[in-house]
MIVEX-290250 format. One record per residue (C-alpha): residue number from 1; residue in three letters; x, y negated, z. Coordinates in steps of 0.001 Angstrom, whole numbers. Layout:
N
@pos: NUM, code: ALA, px: X, py: Y, pz: Z
...
# end
This chain:
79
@pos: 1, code: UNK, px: 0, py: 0, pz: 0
@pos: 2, code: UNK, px: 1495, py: -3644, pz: -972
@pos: 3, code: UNK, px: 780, py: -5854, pz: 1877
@pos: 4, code: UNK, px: 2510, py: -9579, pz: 1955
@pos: 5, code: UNK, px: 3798, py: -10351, pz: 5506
@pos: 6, code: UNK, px: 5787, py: -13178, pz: 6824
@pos: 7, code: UNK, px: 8280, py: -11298, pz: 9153
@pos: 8, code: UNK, px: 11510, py: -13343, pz: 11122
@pos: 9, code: UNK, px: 14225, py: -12601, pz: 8946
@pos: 10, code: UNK, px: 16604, py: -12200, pz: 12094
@pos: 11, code: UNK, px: 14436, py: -9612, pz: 13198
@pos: 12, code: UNK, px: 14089, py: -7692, pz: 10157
@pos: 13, code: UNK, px: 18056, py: -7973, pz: 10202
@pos: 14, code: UNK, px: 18165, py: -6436, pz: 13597
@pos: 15, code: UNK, px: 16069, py: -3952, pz: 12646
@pos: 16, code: UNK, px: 17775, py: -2798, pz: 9771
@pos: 17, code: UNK, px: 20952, py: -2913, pz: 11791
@pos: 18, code: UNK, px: 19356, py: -565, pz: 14363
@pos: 19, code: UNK, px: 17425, py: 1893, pz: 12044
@pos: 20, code: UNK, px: 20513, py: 2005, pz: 9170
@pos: 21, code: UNK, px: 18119, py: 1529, pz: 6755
@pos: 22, code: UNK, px: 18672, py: 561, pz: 3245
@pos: 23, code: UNK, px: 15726, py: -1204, pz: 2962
@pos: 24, code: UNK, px: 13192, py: -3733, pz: 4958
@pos: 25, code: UNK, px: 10449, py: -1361, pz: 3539
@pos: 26, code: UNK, px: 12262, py: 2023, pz: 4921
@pos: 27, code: UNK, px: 13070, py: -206, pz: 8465
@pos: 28, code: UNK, px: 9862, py: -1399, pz: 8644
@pos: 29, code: UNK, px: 8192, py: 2435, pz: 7998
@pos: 30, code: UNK, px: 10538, py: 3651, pz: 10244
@pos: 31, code: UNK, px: 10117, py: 1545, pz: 12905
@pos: 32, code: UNK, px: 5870, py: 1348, pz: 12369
@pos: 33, code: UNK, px: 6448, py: 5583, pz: 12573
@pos: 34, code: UNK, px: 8480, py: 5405, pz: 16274
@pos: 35, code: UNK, px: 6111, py: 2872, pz: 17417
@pos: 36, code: UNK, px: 2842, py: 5375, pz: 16526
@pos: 37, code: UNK, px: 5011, py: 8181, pz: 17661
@pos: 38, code: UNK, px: 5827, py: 6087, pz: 21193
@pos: 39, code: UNK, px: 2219, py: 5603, pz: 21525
@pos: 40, code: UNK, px: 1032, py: 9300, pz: 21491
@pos: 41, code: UNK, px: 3831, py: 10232, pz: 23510
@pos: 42, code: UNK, px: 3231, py: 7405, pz: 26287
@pos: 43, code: UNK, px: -626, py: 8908, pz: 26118
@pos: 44, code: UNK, px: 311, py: 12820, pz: 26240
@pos: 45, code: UNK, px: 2660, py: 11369, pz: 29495
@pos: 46, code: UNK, px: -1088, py: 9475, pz: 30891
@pos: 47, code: UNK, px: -2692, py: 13173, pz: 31070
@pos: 48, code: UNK, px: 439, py: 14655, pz: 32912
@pos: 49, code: UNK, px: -1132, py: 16164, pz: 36112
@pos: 50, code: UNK, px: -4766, py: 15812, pz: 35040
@pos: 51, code: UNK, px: -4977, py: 19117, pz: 32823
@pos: 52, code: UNK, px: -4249, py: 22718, pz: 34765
@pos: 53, code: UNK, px: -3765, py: 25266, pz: 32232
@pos: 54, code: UNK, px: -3904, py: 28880, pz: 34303
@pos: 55, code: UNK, px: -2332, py: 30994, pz: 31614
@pos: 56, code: UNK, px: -250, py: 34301, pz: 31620
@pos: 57, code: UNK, px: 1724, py: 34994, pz: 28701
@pos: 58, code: UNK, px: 2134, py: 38349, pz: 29267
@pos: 59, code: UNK, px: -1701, py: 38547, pz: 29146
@pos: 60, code: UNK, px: -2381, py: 36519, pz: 26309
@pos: 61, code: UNK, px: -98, py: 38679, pz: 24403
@pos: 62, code: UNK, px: -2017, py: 42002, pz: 25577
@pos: 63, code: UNK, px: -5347, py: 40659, pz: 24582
@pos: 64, code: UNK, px: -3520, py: 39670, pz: 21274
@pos: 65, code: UNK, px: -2657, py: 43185, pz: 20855
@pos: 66, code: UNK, px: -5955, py: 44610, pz: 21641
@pos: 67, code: UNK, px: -7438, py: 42139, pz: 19143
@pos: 68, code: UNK, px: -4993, py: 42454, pz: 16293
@pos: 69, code: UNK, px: -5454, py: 46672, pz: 16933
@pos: 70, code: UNK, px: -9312, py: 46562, pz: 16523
@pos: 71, code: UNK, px: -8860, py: 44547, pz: 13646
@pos: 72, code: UNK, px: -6324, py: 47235, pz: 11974
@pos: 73, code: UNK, px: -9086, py: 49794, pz: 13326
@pos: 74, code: UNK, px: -11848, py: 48281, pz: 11197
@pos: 75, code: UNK, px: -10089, py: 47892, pz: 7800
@pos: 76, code: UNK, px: -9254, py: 51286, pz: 8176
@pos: 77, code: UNK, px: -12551, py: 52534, pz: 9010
@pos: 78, code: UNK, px: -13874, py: 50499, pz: 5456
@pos: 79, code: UNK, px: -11499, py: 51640, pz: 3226
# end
């Protein structure tokens, strides 16, 4: 998308400096994509201690097992 912006050219400096980027267009993606990326992480950090998950491996994989058998079990019986 073409969008006309009128950005601080110091700061677009910086930013290229910091990013390495060739570009104002690849500093400015790459720094719009950690910002996003910041974002979710800062709200996956806001639910730390509110969700309990109760969960066994070792029984997730046997109920896997069991499910992936019965599945086997019933193509067989249809062929």
């Amino acid at each position: 998308m073409r969008t006309t912006l009128n950005l601080d050219e110091d700061l677009v400096g910086e930013l290229m400096k910091a990013t390495k980027a060739k570009t104002k267009t690849e500093a400015i993606h790459l720094a719009i994509s950690e910002f996003v990326r910041h974002r979710k992480l800062e709200g996956l950090k806001a639910l730390s201690g509110k969700i309990h998950f109760d969960l066994d491996w070792r029984e997730l994989e046997e109920q896997e097992l069991k499910a992936q058998a019965e599945r086997e079990r019933r193509w067989r019986d249809r062929r």
